[in-house]
C-alpha positions as CSV (number, residue, x, y, z in Angstrom):
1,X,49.7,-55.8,-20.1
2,X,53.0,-57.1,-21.1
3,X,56.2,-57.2,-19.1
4,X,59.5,-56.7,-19.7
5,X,61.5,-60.4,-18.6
6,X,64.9,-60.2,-17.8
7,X,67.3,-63.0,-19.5
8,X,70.1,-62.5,-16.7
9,X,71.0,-65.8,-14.2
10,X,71.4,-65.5,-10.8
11,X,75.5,-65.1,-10.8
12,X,75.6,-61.4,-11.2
13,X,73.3,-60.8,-8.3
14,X,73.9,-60.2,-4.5
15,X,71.1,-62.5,-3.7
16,X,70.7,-66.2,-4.0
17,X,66.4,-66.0,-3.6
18,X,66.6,-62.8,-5.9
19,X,67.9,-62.1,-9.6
20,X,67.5,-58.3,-9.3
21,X,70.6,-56.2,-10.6
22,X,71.4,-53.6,-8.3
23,X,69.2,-50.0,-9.0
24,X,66.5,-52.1,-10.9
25,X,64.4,-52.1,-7.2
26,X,63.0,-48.8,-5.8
27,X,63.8,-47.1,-2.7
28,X,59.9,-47.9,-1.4
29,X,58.9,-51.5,-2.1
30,X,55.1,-52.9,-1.4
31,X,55.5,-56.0,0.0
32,X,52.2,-58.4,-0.2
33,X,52.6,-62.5,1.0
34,X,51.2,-63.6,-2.2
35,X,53.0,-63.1,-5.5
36,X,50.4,-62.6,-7.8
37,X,48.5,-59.9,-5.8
38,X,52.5,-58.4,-6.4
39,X,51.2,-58.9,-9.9
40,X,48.2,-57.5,-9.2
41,X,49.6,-54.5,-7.9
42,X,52.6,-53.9,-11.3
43,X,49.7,-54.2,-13.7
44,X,46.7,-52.1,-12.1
45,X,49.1,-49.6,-10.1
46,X,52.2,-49.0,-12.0
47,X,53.1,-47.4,-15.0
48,X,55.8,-49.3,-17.1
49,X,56.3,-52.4,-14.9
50,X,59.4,-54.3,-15.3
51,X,59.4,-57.9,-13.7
52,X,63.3,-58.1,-11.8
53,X,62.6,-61.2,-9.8
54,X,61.1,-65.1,-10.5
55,X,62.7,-67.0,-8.7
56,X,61.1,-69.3,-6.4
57,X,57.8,-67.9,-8.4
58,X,58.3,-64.6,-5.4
59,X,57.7,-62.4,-8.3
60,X,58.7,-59.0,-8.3
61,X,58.2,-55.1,-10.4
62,X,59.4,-52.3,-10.6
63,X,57.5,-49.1,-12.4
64,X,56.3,-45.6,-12.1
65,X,53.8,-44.5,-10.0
66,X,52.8,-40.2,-10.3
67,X,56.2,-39.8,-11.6
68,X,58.1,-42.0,-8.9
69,X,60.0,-45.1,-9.3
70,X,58.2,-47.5,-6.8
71,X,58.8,-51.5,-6.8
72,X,56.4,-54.4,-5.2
73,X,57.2,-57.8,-4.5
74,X,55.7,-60.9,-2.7
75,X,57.5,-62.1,0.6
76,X,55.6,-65.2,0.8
77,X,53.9,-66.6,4.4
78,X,55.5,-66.5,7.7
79,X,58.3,-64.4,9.9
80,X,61.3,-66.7,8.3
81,X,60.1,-65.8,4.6
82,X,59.3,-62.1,5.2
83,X,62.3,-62.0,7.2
84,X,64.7,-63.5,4.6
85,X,63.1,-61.3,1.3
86,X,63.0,-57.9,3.3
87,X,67.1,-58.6,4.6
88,X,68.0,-58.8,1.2
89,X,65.9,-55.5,0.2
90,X,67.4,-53.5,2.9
91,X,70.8,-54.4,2.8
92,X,71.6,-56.2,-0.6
93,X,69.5,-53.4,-2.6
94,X,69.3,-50.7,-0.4
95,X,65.4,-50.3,0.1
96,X,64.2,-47.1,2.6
97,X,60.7,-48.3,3.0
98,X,59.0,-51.3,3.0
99,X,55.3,-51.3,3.6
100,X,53.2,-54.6,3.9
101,X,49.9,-55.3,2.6
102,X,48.3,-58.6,3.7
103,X,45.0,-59.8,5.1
104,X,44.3,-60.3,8.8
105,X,42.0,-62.5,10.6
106,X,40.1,-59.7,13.1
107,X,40.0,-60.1,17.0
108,X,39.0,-57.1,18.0
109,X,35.2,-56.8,18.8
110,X,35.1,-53.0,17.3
111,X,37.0,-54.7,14.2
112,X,35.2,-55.5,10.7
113,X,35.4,-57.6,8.2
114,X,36.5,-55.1,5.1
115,X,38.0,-52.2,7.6
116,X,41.7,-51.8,7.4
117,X,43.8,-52.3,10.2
118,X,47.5,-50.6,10.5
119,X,49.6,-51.9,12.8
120,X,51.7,-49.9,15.2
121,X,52.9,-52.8,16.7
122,X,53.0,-56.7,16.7
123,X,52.5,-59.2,19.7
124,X,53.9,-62.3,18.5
125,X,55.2,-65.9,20.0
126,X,57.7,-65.6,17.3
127,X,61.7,-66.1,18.2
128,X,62.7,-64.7,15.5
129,X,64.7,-61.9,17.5
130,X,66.8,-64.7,19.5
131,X,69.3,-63.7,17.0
132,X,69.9,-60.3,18.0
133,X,70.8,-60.9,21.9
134,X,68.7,-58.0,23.0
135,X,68.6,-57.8,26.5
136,X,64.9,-57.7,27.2
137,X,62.3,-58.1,25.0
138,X,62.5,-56.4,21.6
139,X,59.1,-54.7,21.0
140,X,58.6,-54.6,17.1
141,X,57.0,-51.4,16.1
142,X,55.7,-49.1,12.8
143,X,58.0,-46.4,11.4
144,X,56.1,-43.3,12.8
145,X,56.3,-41.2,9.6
146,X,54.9,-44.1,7.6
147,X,52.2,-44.9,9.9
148,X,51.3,-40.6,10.0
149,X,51.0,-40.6,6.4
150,X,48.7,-44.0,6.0
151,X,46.4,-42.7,8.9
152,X,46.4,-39.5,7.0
153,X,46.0,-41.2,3.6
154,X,43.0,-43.3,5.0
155,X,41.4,-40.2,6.4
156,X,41.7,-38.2,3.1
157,X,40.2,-41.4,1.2
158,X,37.7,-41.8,3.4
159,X,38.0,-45.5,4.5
160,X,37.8,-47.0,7.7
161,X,41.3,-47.8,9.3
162,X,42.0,-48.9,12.9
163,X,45.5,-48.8,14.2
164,X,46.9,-50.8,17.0
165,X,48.8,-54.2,17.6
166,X,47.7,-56.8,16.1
167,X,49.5,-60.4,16.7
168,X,52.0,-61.9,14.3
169,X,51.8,-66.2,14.9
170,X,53.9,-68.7,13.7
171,X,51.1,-71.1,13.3
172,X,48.2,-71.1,11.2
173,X,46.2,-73.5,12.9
174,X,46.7,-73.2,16.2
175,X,46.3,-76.1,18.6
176,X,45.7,-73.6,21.5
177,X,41.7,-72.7,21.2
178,X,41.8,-70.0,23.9
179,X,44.5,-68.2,21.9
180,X,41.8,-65.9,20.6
181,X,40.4,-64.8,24.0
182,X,43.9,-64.0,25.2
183,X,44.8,-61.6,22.6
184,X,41.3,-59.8,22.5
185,X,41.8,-59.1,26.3
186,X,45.1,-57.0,25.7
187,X,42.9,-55.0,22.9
188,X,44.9,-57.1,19.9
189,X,43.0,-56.0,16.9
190,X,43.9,-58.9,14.1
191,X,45.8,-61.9,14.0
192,X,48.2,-62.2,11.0
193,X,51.9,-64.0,10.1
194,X,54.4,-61.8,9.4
195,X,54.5,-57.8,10.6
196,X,56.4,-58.5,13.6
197,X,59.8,-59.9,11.2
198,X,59.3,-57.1,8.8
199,X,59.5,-55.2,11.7
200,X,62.8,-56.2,13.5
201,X,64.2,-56.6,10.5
202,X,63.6,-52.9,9.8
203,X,64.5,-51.8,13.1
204,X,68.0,-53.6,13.0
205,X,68.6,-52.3,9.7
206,X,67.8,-48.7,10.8
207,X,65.0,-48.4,7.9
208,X,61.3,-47.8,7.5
209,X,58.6,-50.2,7.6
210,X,54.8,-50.6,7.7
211,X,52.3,-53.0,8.0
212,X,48.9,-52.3,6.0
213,X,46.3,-54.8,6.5
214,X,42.3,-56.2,5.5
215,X,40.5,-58.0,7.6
216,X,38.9,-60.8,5.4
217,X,37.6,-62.9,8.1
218,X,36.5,-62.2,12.0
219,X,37.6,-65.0,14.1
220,X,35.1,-64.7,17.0
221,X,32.3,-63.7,14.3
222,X,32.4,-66.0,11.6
223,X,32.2,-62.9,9.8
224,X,33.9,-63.5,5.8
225,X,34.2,-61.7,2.7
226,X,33.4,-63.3,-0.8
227,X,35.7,-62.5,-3.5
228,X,34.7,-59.6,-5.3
229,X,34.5,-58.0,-1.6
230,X,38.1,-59.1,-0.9
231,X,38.8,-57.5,-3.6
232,X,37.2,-54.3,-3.0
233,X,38.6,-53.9,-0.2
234,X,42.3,-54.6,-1.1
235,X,42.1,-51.9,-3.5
236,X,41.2,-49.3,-0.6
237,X,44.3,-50.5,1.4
238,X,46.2,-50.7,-1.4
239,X,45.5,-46.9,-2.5
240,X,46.8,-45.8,0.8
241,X,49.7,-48.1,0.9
242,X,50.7,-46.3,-2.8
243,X,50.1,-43.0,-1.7
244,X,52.3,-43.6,1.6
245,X,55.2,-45.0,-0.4
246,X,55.3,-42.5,-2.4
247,X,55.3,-39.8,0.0
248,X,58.2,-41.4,1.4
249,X,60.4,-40.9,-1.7
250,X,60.3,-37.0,-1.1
């Protein structure tokens, strides 16, 4: 498939990590960390796809899908990138909904490699939400309509989906080797790097997010996919994350 390349610099554009024009991004984006499954996603998903962002290589598309203007983009890895790229969607562009589709390392022991997990809310030893001087501790939590329509979705399509927490960290490797235990016993089901940021930053900006997730590996398990089953089974989480944008643009 060929895409359409815009010529445009960044100096017409509200964003310095993003050369979008305003109205060329969708009220719904799908957000995955890496940029190429955002790739991925314009060329086996979309009708039409337009690339409106390269910069930084966080590529970014815009096409149709069953007759609806819907938009992906990569966020890259960690609360600080997710937090930064989503901002700028929500206020800069005025994106509704924002659903995320990653992969998650399970914790759960009723949790497989190739189910799909949606979170309703993250756990996280993030301090990303310093910033907004709540006074307590701000939970970060699913957009309920999103999260009815991907349970739904899943259902319909038959695939396995678990919803829970699951635990956004800041580290990958982490130096603590009990970590695992302690999430497991509060009934975390996956362990992932950004769905908590996504979600503050929705919540702040009075919009809609999600997070959609795989589990390609089972921490206490060993348990990993190969590639073709990875792949496999991002396409069954990325069918519902599709189908639950665009049921949000009614």
């Amino acid at each position: 498939m060929q895409f359409k390349y815009k010529e445009e610099s960044l100096e017409a554009t509200p964003s310095a990590c993003n050369e979008a024009r305003p109205g060329e991004i969708a009220k719904a984006v799908l957000m995955p960390g890496d940029p190429l499954r955002a790739k991925f996603v314009a060329e086996h998903y979309l009708k039409n796809p337009t690339c409106f962002n390269e910069v930084r290589g966080m590529l970014g598309y815009t096409g149709e899908y069953k007759g609806k203007r819907l938009s992906v983009m990569g966020h890259g890895m960690g609360v600080p990138s997710i937090g930064l790229y989503t901002y700028e969607l929500y206020h800069m562009y005025d994106v509704d909904s924002i659903i995320r589709i990653g992969s998650a390392g399970g914790i759960g022991e009723n949790v497989h490699v190739r189910d799909v997990v949606i979170a309703l809310g993250a756990s996280t030893n993030s301090h990303f939400a310093d910033q907004y001087g709540f006074p307590g501790q701000l939970a970060p939590t699913a957009s309920f309509s999103l999260l009815k329509d991907a349970v739904a979705e899943a259902e319909r399509l038959g695939v396995r989906a678990d919803v829970g927490q699951v635990f956004t960290a800041d580290q990958f490797y982490n130096d603590n080797t009990a970590a695992g235990e302690a999430y497991r016993k509060f009934g975390i089901l996956a362990v992932e790097m950004e769905t908590a940021g996504l979600y503050w930053t929705a919540q702040r900006a009075g919009k809609q997010a999600l997070s959609i997730l795989t589990i390609s590996d089972h921490i206490f398990t060993g348990e990993a996919l190969s590639a073709q089953e990875r792949q496999d089974s991002f396409h069954e989480m990325m069918e519902i994350a599709l189908e639950t944008a665009w049921r949000s643009l009614d």
